[in-house]
N, C-alpha and C positions, 0 to 999 in steps of 0.2 A: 929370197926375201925381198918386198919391197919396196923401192927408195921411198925415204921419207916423202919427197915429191908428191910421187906416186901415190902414197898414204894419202896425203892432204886432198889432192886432187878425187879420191874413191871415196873418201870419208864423207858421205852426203845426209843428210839428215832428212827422214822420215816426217817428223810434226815441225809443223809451221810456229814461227815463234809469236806468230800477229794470227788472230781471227778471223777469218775469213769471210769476207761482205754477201751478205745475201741477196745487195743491191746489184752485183755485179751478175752475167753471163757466168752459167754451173761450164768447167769445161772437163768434157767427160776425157782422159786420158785413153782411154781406150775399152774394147767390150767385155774384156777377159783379164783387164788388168785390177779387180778387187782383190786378188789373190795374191798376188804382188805385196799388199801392203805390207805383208810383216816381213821378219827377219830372213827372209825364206836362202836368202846370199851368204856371201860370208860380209862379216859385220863392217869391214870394212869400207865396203860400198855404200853407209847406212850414216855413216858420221861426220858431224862440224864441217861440213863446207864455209862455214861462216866465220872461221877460224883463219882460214889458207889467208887473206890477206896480210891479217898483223902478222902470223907467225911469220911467212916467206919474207918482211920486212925487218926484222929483229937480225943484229948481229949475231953472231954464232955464239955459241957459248962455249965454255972451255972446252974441248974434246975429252980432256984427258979424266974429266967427272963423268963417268959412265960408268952403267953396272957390267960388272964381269959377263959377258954373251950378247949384252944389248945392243942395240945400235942407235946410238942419239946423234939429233942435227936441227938445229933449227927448233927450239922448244918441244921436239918431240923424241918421246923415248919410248925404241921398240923391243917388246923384253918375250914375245910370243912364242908359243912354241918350243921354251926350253926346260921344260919338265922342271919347273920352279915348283915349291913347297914352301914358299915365302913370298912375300915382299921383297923383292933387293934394296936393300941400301946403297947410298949414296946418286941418290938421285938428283938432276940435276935440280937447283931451286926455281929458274925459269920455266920450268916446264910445264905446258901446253895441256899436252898429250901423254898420257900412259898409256897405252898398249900390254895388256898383262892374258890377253885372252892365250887359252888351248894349254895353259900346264896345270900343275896339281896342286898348288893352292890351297888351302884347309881353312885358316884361319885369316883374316884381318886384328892386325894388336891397334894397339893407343896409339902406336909411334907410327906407324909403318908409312905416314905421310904426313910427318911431320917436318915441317916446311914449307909445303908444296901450297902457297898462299895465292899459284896464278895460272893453278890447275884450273882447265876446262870442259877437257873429258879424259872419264876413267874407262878405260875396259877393261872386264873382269870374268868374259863371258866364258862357258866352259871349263871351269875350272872345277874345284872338289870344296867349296867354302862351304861350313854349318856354323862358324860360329862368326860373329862380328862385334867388336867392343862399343859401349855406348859412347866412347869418345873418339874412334877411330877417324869418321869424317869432318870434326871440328876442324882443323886448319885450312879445309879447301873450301874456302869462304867464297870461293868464285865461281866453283862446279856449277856446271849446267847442265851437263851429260853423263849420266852412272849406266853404264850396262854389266846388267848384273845376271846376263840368263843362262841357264842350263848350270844351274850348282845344286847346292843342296840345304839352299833355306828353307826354314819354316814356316819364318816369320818374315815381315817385312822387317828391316833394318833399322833400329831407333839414330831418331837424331840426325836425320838426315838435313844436307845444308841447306839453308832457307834460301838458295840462290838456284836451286838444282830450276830446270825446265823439262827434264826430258828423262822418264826411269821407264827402264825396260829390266824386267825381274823374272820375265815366264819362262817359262820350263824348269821349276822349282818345286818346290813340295809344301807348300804355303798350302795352308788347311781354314784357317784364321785373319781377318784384318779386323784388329780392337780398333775401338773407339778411337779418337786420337793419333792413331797410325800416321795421320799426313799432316797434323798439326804444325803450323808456320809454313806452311809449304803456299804459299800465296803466289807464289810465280810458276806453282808445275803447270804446265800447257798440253802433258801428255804423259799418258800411263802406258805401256803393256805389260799386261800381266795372262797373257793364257797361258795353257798349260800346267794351270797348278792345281792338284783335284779338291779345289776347294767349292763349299756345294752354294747354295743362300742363304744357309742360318750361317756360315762364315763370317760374314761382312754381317760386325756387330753395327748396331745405330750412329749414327754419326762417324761413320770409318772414314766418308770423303771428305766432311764437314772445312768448310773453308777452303776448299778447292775450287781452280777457276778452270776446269779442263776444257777444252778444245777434243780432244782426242783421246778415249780409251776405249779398248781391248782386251776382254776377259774371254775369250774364244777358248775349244780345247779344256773344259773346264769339266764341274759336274752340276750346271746349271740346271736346274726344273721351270725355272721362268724366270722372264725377265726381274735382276734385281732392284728393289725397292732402295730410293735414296741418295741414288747416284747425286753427280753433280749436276743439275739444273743447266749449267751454262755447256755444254755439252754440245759441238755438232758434228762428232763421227762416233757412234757407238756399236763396237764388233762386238758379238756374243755368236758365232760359228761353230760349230761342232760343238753344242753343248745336249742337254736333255730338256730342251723347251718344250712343252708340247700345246702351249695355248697364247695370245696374245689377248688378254680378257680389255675389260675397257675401258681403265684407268690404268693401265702397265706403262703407258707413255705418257700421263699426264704433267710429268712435270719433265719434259724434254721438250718442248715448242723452239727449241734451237735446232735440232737435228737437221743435217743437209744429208747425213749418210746413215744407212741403217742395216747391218748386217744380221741374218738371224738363219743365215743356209746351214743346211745338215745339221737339222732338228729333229725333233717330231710332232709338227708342228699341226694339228688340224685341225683349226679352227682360230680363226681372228675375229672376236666377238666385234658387231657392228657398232660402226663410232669410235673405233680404238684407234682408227689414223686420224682423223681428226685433231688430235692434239699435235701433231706433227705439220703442219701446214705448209713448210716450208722446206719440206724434204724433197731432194736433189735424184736420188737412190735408196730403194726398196730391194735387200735381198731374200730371200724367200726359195731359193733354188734346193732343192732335194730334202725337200721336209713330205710331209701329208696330207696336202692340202687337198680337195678334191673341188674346190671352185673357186674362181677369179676374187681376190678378195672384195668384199665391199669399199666403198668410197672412194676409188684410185679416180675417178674423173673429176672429184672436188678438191683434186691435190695441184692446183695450178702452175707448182713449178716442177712436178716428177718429170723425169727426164729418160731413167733406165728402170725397169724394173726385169727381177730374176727371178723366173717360175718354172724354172725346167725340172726335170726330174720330179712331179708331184704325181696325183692322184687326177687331173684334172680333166674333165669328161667332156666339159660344155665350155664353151664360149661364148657370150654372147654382146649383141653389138652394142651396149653402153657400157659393156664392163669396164673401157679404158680412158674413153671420153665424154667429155661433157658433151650433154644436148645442145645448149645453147654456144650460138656463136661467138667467137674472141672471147670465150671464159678460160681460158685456156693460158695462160702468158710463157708456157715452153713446151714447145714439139716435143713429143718422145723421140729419143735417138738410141734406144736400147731397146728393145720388149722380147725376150727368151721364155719358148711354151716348149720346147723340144722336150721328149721323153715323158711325156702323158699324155694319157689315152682320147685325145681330141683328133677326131677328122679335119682336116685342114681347110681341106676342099667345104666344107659343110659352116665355114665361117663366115659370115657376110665381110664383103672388102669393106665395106662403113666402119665396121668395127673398129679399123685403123685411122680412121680420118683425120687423125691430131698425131700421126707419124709424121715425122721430117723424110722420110728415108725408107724405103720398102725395102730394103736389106737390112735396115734396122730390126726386121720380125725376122726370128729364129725359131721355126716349128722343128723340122727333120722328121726323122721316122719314131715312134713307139715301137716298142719291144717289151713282150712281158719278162 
């Protein structure tokens, strides 16, 4: 098991609790690392780094208040791994940090965190929960962090704390988000929810309504196109492994915040012209192992794209303004990404112009085709 240290030290958080300036240099982390962004680790590695300060300054708390198996120190209490079927009682009231991920778990009651008024983050991940009481998360008037993934919801959770920033729920069995679903929730910063085979007529009207996202993730789904009605203020939106098969040309029109845009392993063939457009300020275009069979339109009037992913497509031709503008210094960032590998393009048969607004000639990734 390990040390609570330890915990605090791994516990790193995924979504940014601030927005991200558009004024600033995009800094691309690496060429291979979109896939990265979700839970792909153990969850540990994913949480409250912003926490380690106060808690490691706080006096200890009584020892001898711990749940029978747990191990608590420092506001935090680690309860994983012990084929629980409950909540434990007797938790510490200072505490921080639950730790409840990897037992069996069924149920959330009314009490089962009652106290816990300086609770920050819950984990609750892999467990066996279907049912949750409408009053269960009242007293964690402080929560900012609910992982809630790999159980066996339906629904999203009512009543969730109006202080939460940060819900991770995917790999559930959510079919549905009503109306209202996120209602008061004015500080979430960040959703993921793939994995739940819920299709587009799921998210009834107004499901995000009052949300100020940053960051969500319905990847893994049974999506047919992009969903209508998201949050506007929005600038990373994964939809990956879903059943896309078109981007028509108002699907983005009310995302003009996007820096990030994922939409690989689709089936995707066709991007009706003028659809990036409403995207002006996108960072990252993924587009990797869909159906594309040509270069999409408009990527040279995207002045700040920086990566885009087209490997694995249909794509036959390339040709030299696919990427960049004609005119000179219309451009205000070099490509540092561009991936064509694994479609049917001659390499050899592309004009080097075509790259003229790369930073970086290892930045282009062709390789071989293979039917």
């Amino acid at each position: 098991m390990l040390s609570c240290r330890s915990l605090l030290l791994l516990l790193l958080s995924v979504c940014s609790l601030t927005a991200p300036s558009l004024t600033l240099p995009f800094e691309q982390r690496g060429f291979w690392d979109f896939a990265m962004d979700g839970e792909g680790g153990d969850l540990t590695t994913v949480m409250m780094r912003d926490v380690e300060g106060s808690a490691m300054e706080e006096l200890p708390p009584d020892v001898s208040i711990c749940p029978f198996g747990c191990h608590c120190q420092v506001s935090v209490v680690q309860c994983s791994d012990l084929s629980l079927t409950a909540v434990p009682r007797e938790i510490p009231r200072d505490t921080k940090l639950l730790d409840l991920q990897n037992n069996r778990i069924t149920e959330l009651k009314e009490n089962d965190f009652k106290g816990l008024t300086d609770l920050y983050a819950l984990s609750l991940v892999n467990n066996k929960i279907s049912k949750v009481h409408p009053r269960a998360f009242t007293p964690l008037r402080h929560l900012k962090k609910l992982y809630f993934s790999r159980n066996l919801l339906t629904v999203v959770p009512q009543n969730l704390p109006p202080s939460l920033v940060e819900l991770r729920i995917h790999e559930n069995r959510i079919k549905k988000v009503a109306e209202g679903t996120f209602s008061g929730l004015g500080s979430m910063n960040c959703i993921e929810m793939g994995g739940n085979p819920i299709q587009n007529s799921g998210f009834e009207p107004g499901a995000f309504k009052g949300l100020k996202l940053n960051y969500l993730r319905i990847s893994e789904a049974k999506l047919t196109g992009i969903p209508k009605d998201l949050p506007d203020s929005l600038h990373e939106l994964h939809l990956d492994n879903n059943q896309i098969q078109a981007i028509e040309l108002e699907d983005l029109s009310r995302y003009k915040h996007l820096y990030r845009l994922g939409l690989g392993f689709n089936h995707i063939r066709m991007i009706e012209n003028g659809s990036l457009s409403y995207v002006p300020n996108l960072r990252e275009l993924h587009l990797e192992n869909n159906r594309l069979t040509r270069v999409p339109r408009g990527l040279p009037d995207m002045k700040y794209l920086q990566v885009v992913y087209l490997h694995s497509n249909n794509i036959s031709q390339v040709t030299v303004n696919d990427f960049c503008p004609q005119g000179f210094n219309m451009k205000r960032s070099f490509y540092n990404g561009i991936s064509l590998f694994g479609n049917p393009v001659n390499y050899w048969e592309v004009q080097p112009a075509t790259f003229r607004c790369v930073g970086d000639r290892l930045a282009i990734q062709f390789g071989n085709y293979k039917k």
